[in-house]
C-alpha positions in Angstrom: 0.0 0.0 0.0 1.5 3.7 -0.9 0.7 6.3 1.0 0.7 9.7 0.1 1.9 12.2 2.1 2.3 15.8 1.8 6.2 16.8 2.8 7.4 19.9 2.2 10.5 20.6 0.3 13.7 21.3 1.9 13.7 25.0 0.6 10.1 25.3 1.8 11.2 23.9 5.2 14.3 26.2 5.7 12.1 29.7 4.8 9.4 28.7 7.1 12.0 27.6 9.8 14.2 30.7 9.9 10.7 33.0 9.9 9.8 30.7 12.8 13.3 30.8 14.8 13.0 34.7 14.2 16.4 35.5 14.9 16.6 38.6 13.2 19.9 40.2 13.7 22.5 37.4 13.3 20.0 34.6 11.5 20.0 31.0 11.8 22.3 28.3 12.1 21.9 25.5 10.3 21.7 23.2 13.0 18.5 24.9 14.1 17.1 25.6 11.0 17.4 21.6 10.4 16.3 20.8 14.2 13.4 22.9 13.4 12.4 20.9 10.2 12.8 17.7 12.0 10.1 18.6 14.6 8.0 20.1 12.1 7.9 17.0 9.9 8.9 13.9 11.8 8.4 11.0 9.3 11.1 13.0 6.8 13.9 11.3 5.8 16.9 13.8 6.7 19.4 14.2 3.4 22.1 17.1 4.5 23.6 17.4 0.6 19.9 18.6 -0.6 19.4 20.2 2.7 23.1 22.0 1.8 22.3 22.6 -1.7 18.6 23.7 -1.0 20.8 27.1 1.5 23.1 27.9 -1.0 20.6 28.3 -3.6 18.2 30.5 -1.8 21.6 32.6 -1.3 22.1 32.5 -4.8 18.8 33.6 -5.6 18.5 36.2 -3.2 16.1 35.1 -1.0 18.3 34.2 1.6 21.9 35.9 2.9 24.4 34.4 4.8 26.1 36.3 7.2 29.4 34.1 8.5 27.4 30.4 8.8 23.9 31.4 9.5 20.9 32.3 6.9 18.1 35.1 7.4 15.2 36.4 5.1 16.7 39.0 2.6 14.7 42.5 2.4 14.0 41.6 -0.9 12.2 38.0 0.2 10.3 39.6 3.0 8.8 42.9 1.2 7.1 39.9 -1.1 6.3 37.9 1.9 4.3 41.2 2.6 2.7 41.7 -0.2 1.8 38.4 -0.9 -0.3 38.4 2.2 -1.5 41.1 2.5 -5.3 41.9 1.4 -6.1 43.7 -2.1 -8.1 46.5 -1.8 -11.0 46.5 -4.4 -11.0 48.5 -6.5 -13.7 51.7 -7.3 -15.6 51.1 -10.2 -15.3 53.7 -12.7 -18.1 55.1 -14.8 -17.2 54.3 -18.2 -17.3 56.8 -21.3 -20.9 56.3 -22.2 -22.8 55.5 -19.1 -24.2 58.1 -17.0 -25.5 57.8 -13.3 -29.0 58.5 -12.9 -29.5 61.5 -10.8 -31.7 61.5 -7.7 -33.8 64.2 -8.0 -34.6 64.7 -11.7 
């Protein structure tokens, strides 16, 4: 029998674990980045290369910066962590070029 689960990836795991650990001013280490993960998800099978490769990408990308061996949310990462929650505000419909509100009195 196969069981699906859902896992999260490993670049998934390390954002949500250094927003968790919320060590702002020096970061993360990767130690408690991975300790985190492992509590989150319990039944994961650890693999430290993809776990390795999965930081240094997010560095490359820009998502992440490393400041001597531990990782933080770049400003960058965090202004669309922002935005991407927060709400929309809806828009006010505009009266187009040949509609006309009815007036009230008339």
């Amino acid at each position: 029998i196969r069981t699906t689960s859902k896992i999260m990836s490993y670049r998934a795991g390390i954002y949500k674990a250094i927003y968790d650990l919320k060590d702002y001013r020096l970061g993360s280490s990767p130690s408690a980045i991975q300790k985190n993960i492992m509590t989150a998800n319990p039944n994961l099978s650890w693999n430290d290369a993809v776990f390795k490769a999965a930081l240094n990408k997010g560095v490359a990308d820009g998502d992440l910066v490393k400041n001597k061996n531990y990782y933080k949310l770049s400003p960058e990462y965090k202004k669309k962590l922002v935005d991407k929650i927060k709400p929309k505000k809806p828009s006010k419909k505009k009266w187009g070029p040949g509609k006309r509100r009815a007036s009230a009195g008339l």
